[in-house]
C-alpha positions, 0 to 999 in steps of 0.5 A: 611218581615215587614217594622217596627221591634220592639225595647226595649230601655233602657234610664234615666236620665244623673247621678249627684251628688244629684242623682247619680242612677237615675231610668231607663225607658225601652220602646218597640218601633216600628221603621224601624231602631235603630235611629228612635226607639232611636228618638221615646224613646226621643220623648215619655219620654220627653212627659211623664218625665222631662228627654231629649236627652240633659240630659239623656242616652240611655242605652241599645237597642235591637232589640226583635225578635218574639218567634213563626215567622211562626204561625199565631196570633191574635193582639189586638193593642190600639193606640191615633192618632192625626186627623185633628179635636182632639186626639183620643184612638183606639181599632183595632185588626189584624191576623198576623204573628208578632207583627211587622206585625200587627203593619205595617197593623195598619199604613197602615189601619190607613194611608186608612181610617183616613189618618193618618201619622206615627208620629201621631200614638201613640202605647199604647199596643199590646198583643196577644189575646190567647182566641178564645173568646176575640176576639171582632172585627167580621171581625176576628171573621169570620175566627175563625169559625171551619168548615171554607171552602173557595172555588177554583173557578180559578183551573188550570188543572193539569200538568199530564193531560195536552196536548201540543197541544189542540183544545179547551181553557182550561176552570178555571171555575168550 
């Protein structure tokens, strides 16, 4: 089970008279819970637009469930991460069940190798990559291989063969 779940929010501007439709905001945000993802909404929208929590609404929040949860996929993810010297933009990928899923290993992949906390990870995009050939990352690549074997060194032996009681150590290894 993921720690993040994936949110669609729906916000805009509070209606006045000199615009009594304002136009709507809609973003898919990663948070563990429905009041982070409303504090993230703010939080990227009053960044992007001249719209905050004090002049604007939420509309609408769901919570967007994964279509396949039990096939394995692979998730290109783009993301702008603030370091201790400057903003950068990233490319990683991930193979993982759901998009919740590969977006918790970029946060912790993020937090082991550029110790980056969560607040200053931006998600630009996720998308699953459906062809084998865009895969770019050679660490997936590896697994995409058709003929893929991995070996059983540590095999305990079956139960059918077992004895209760043996003079001898049952050998793993073969």
């Amino acid at each position: 089970m993921a720690r993040l779940q994936e949110y669609q929010v729906i916000g805009r501007h509070l209606p006045t008279d000199a615009q009594p439709t304002p136009k709507l905001y809609r973003m898919r945000i990663f948070a563990p819970n429905d009041v982070v993802a409303k504090s993230r909404f703010w939080y990227f929208l009053s960044k992007l637009k001249k719209v905050k929590k004090t002049n604007g609404e939420v509309v609408s929040l769901n919570k967007i469930h994964e279509k396949h949860p039990m096939k394995v996929k692979n998730f290109g993810i783009w993301i702008r991460y603030d370091s201790r010297s400057g903003t950068h933009n990233m490319y990683k990928e991930y193979r993982e069940m759901s998009r919740c899923d590969a977006v918790d290993s970029m946060y912790q992949d993020m937090a082991a190798r550029h110790r980056s906390r969560f607040r200053s990870v931006h998600i630009l995009k996720v998308v699953e990559i459906e062809k084998l050939e865009d895969v770019r990352r050679p660490y997936l690549k590896q697994l995409l291989t058709k003929d893929l074997k991995f070996p059983l060194p540590h095999r305990a032996p079956p139960k059918h063969g077992k004895n209760v009681f043996a003079a001898t150590r049952p050998n793993t290894f073969y």
